[in-house]
Each structure stands twice: as structure tokens, then as C-alpha cells.
N, CA, C and O atoms as CSV, one atom per row, in Angstrom:
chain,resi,resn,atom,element,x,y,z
A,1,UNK,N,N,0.842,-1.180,0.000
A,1,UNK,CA,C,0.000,0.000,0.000
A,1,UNK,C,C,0.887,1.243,0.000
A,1,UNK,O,O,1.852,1.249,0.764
A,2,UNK,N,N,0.691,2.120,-0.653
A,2,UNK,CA,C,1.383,3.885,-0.598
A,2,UNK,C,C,0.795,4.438,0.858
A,2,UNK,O,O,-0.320,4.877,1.140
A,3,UNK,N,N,1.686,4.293,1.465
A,3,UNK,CA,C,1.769,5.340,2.696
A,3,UNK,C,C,1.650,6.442,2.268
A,3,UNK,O,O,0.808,6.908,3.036
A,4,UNK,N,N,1.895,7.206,1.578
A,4,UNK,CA,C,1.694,8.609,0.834
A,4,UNK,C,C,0.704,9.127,0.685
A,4,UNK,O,O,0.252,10.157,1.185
A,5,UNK,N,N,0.054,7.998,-0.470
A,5,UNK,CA,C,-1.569,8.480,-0.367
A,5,UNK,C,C,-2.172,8.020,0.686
A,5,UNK,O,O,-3.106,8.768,0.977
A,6,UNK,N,N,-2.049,6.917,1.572
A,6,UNK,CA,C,-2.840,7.085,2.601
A,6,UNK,C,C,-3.143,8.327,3.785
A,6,UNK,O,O,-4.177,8.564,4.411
A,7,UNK,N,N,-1.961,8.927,3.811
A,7,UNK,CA,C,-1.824,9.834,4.693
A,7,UNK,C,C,-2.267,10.507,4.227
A,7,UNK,O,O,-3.053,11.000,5.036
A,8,UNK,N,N,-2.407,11.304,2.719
A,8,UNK,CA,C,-3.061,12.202,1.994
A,8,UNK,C,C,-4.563,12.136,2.656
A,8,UNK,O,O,-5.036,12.990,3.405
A,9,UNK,N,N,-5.088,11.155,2.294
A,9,UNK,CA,C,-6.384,10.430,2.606
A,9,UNK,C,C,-7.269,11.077,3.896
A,9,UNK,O,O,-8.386,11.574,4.038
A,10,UNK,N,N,-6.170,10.792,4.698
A,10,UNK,CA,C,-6.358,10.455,6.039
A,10,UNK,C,C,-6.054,12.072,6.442
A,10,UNK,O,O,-6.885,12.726,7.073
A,11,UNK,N,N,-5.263,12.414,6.171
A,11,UNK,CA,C,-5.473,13.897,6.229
A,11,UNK,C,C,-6.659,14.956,5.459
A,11,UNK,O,O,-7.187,15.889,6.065
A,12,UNK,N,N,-6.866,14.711,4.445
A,12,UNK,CA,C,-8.030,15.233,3.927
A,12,UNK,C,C,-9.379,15.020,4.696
A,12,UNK,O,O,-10.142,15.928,5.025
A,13,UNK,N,N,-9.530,13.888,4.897
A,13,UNK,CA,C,-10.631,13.034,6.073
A,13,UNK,C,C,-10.745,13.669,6.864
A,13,UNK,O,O,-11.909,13.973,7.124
A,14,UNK,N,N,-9.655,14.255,7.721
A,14,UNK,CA,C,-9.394,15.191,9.186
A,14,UNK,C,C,-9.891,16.465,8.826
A,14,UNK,O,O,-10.731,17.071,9.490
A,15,UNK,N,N,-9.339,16.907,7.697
A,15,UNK,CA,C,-10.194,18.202,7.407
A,15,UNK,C,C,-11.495,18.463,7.271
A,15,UNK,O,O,-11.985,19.475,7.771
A,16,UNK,N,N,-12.145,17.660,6.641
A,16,UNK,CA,C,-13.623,17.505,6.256
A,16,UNK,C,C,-14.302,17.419,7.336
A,16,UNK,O,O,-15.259,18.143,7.608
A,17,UNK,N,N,-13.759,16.329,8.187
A,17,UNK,CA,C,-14.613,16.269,9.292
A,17,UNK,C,C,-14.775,17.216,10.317
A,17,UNK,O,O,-15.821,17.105,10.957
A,18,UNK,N,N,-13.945,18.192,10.660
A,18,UNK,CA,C,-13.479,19.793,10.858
A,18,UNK,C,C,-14.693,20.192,10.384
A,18,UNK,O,O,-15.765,20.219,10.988
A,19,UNK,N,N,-14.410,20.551,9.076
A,19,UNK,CA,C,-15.645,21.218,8.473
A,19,UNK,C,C,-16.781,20.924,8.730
A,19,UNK,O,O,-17.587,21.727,9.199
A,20,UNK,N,N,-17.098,19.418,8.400
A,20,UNK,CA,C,-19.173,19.010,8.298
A,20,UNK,C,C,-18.910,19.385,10.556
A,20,UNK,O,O,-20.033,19.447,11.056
A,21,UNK,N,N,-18.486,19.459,10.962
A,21,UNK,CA,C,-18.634,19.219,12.410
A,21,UNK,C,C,-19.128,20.546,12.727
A,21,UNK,O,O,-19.497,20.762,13.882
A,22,UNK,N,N,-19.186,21.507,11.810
A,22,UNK,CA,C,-19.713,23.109,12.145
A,22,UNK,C,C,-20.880,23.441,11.434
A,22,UNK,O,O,-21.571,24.451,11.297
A,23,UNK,N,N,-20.890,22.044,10.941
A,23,UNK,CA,C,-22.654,22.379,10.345
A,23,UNK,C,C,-24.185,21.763,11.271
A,23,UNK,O,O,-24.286,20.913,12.155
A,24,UNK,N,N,-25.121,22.550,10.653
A,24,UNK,CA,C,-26.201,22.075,11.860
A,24,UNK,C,C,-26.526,20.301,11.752
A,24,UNK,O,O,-25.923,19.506,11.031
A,25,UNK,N,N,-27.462,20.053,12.536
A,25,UNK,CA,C,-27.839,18.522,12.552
A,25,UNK,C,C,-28.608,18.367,11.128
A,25,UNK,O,O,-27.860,18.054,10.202
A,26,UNK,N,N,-29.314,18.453,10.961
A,26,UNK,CA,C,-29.918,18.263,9.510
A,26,UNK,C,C,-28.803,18.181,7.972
A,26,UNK,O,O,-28.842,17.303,7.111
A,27,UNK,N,N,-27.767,19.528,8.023
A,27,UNK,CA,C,-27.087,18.916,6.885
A,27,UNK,C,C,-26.070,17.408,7.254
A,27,UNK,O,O,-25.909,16.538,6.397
A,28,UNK,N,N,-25.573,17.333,8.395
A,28,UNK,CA,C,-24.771,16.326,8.654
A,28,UNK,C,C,-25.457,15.309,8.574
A,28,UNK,O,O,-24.842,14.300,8.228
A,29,UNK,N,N,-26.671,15.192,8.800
A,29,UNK,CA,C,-26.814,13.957,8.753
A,29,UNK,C,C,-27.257,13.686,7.144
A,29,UNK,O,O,-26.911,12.636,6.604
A,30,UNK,N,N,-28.334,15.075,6.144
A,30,UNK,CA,C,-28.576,14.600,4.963
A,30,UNK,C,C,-27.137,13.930,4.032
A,30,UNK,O,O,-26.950,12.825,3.523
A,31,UNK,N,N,-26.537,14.809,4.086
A,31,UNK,CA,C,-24.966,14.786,3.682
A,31,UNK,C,C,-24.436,13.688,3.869
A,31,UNK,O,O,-23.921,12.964,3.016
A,32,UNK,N,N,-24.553,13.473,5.199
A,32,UNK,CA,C,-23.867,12.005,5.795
A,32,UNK,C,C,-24.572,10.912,4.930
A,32,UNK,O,O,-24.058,10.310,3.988
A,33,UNK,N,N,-25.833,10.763,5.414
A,33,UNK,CA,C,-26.743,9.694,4.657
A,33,UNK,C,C,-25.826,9.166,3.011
A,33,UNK,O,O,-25.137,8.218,2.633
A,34,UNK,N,N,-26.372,10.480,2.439
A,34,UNK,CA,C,-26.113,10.269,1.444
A,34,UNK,C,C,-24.636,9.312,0.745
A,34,UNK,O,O,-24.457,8.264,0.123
A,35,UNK,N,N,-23.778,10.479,1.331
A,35,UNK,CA,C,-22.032,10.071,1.099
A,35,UNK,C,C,-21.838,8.452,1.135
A,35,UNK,O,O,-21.705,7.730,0.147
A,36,UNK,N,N,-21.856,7.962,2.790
A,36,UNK,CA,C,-21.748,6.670,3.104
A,36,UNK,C,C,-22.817,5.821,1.977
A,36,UNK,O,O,-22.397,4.708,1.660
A,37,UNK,N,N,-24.019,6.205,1.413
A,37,UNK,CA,C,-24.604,5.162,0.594
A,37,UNK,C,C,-23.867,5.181,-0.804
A,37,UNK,O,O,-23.636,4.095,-1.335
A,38,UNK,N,N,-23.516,6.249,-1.377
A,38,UNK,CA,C,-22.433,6.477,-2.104
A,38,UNK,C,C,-21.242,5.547,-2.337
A,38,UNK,O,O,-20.897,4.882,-3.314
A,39,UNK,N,N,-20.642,5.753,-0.904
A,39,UNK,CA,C,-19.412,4.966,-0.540
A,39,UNK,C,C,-20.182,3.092,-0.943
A,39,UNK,O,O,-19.716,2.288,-1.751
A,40,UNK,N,N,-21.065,2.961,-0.311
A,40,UNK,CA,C,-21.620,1.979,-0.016
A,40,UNK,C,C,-21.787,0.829,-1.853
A,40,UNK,O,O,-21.430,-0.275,-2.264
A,41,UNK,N,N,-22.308,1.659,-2.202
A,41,UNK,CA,C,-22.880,1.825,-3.665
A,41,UNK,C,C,-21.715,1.407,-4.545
A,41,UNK,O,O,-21.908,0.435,-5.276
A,42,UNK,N,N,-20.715,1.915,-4.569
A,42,UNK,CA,C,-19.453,1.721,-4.825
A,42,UNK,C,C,-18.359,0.902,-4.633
A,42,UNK,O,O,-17.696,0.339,-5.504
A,43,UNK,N,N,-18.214,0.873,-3.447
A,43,UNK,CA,C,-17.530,-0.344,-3.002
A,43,UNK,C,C,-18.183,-1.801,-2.757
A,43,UNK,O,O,-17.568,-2.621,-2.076
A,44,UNK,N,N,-19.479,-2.118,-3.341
A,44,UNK,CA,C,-19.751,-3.734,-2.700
A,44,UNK,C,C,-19.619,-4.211,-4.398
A,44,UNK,O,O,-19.358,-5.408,-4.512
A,45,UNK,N,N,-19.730,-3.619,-5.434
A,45,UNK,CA,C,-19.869,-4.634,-6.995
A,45,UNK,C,C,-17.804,-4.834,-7.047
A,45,UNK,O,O,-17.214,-5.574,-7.834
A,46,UNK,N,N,-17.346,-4.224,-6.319
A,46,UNK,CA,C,-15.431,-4.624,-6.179
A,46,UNK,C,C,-15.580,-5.392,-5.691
A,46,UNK,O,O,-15.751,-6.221,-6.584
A,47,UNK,N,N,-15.698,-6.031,-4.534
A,47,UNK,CA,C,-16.069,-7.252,-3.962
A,47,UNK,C,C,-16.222,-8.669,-4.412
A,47,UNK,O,O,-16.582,-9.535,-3.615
């Protein structure tokens, strides 16, 4: 695995979550919903 980009990753991640963490309950969670089914959506036909 690239340690490189993981850390990229993983640092970008840290930021974002910074960010959505200053938004009210309603976008975090529409937002949230969404993203993770996204993620979700995406990663199970690799599998």
C-alpha cells in the first residue's frame, strides 16, 4: 500500500470532518446519509 496516499487520505478526512462538524444537525446527517450510501454503492460490486 502507498503510505503517501494514505496519509493524503487520512489527512483530507481530518479536514472535512473539521468542516461538516460546524454544520447544523440536519445537513450532517442529509450529507452524511447520502455520502456513506455512495461509498456503499461503490464499493460492494469490487467485492
Amino acid at each position: 500500500m502507498d503510505i503517501k496516499a494514505y496519509r493524503i487520505a487520512f489527512d483530507l478526512s481530518n479536514y472535512v470532518w473539521g468542516v461538516v462538524l460546524k454544520w447544523d444537525y440536519f445537513s450532517r446527517d442529509t450529507v452524511g446519509k447520502q455520502y456513506v450510501k455512495a461509498e456503499i454503492e461503490r464499493i460492494t460490486p469490487t467485492m
